[in-house]
C-alpha atoms as an extended CHARMM CRD file, in Angstrom:
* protein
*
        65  EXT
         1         1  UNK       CA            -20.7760000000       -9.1970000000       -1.2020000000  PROA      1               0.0000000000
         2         2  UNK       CA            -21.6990000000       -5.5970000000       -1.5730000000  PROA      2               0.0000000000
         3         3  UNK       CA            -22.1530000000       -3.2680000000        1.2740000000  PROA      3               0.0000000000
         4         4  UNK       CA            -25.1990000000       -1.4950000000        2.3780000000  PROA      4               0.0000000000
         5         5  UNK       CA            -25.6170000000        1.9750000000        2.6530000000  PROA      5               0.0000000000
         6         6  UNK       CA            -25.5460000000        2.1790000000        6.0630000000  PROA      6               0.0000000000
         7         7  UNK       CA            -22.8920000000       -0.2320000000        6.2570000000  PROA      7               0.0000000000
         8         8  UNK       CA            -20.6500000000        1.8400000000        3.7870000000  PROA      8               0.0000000000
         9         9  UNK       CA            -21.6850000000        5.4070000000        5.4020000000  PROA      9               0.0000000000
        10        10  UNK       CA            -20.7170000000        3.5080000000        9.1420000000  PROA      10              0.0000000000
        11        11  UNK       CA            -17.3700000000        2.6750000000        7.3610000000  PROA      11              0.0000000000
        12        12  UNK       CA            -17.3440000000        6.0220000000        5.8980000000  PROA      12              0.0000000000
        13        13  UNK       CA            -17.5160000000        7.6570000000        9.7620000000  PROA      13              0.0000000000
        14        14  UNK       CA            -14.8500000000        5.8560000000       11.2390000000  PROA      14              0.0000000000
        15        15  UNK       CA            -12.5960000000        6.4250000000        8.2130000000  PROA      15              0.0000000000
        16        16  UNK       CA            -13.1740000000       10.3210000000        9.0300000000  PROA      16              0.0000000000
        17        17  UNK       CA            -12.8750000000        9.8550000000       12.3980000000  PROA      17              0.0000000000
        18        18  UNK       CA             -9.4880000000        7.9470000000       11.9500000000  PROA      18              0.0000000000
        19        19  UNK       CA             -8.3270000000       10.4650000000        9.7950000000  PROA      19              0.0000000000
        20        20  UNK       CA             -8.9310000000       13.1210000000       12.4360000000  PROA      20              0.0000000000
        21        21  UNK       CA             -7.6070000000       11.4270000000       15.7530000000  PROA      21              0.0000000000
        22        22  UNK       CA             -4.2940000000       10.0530000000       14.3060000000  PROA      22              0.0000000000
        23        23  UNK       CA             -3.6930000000       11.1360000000       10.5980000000  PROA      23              0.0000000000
        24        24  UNK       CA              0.0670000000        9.6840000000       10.2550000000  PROA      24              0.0000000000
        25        25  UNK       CA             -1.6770000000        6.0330000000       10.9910000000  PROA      25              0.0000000000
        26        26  UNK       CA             -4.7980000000        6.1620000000        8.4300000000  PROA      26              0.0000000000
        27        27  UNK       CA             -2.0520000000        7.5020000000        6.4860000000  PROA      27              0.0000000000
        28        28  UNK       CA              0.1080000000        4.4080000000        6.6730000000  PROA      28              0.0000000000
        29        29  UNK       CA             -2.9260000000        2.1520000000        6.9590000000  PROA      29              0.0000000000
        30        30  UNK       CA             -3.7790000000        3.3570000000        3.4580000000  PROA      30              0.0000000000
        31        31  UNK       CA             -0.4840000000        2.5560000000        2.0220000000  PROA      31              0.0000000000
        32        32  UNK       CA             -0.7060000000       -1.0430000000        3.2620000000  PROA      32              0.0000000000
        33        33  UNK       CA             -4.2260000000       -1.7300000000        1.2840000000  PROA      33              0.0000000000
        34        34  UNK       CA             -3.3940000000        0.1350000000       -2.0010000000  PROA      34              0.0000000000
        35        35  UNK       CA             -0.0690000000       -2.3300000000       -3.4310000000  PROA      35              0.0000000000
        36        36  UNK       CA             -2.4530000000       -5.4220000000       -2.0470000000  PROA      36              0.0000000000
        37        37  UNK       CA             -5.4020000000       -4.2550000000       -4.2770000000  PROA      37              0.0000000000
        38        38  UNK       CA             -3.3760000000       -3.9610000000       -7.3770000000  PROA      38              0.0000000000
        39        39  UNK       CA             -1.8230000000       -7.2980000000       -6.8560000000  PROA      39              0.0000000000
        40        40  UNK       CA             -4.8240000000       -8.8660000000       -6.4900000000  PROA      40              0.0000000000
        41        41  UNK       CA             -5.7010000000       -7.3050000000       -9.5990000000  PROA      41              0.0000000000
        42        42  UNK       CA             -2.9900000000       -8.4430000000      -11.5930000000  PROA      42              0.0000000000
        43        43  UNK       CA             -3.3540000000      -11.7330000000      -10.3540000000  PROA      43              0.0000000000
        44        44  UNK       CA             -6.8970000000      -11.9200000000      -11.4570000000  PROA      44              0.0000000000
        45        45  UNK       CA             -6.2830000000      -10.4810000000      -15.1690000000  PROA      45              0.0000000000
        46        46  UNK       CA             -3.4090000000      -12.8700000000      -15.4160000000  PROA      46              0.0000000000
        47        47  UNK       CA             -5.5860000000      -15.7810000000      -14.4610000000  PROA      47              0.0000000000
        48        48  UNK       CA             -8.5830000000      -14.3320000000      -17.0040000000  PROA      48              0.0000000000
        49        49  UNK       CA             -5.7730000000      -14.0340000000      -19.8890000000  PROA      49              0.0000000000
        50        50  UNK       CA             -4.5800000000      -17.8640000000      -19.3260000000  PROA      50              0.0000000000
        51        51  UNK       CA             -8.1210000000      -19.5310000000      -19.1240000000  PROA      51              0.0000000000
        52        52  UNK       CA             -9.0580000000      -17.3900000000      -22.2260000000  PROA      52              0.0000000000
        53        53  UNK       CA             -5.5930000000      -19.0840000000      -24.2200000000  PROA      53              0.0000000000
        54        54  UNK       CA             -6.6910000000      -22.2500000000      -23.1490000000  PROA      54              0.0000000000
        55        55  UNK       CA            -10.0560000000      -21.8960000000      -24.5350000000  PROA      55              0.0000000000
        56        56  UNK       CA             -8.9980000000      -20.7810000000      -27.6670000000  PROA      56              0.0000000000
        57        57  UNK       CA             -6.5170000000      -23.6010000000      -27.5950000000  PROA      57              0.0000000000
        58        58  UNK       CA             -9.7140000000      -26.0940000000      -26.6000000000  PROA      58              0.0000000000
        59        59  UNK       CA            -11.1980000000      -24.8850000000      -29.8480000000  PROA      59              0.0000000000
        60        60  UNK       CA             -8.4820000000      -25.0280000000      -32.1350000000  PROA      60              0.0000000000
        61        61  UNK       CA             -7.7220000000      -28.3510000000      -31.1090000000  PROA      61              0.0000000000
        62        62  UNK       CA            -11.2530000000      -29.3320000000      -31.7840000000  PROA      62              0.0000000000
        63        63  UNK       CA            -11.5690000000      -27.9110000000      -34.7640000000  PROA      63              0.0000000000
        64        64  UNK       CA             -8.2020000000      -29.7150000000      -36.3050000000  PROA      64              0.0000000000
        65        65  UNK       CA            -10.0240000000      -32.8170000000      -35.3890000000  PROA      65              0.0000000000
């Protein structure tokens, strides 16, 4: 679910704000959520690249029959 504008400029504010009052944790805080994007990234082209082989696979099966 998207965010709205004024959700995503709130977010925006307290990110500044964080980054002002204690830079060494938003500084750490964004190293926690930047390896946990990627993986979830990987994860989800991994599972896109095995139900696209097993479609192909669905179709060359049904076409040898």
């Amino acid at each position: 679910m998207a965010l709205s504008m004024e959700e995503q400029r709130i977010l925006t504010q307290i990110e500044v704000r964080l980054s002002e009052d204690d830079p060494r944790l938003a500084h750490r805080l964004a190293r926690l959520g930047a390896p946990r994007r990627r993986a979830r990234t990987v994860v989800l082209a991994a599972a896109a690249v095995i139900i696209v082989l097993a479609a192909v696979g669905a179709a060359v099966a049904a076409a040898a029959l």
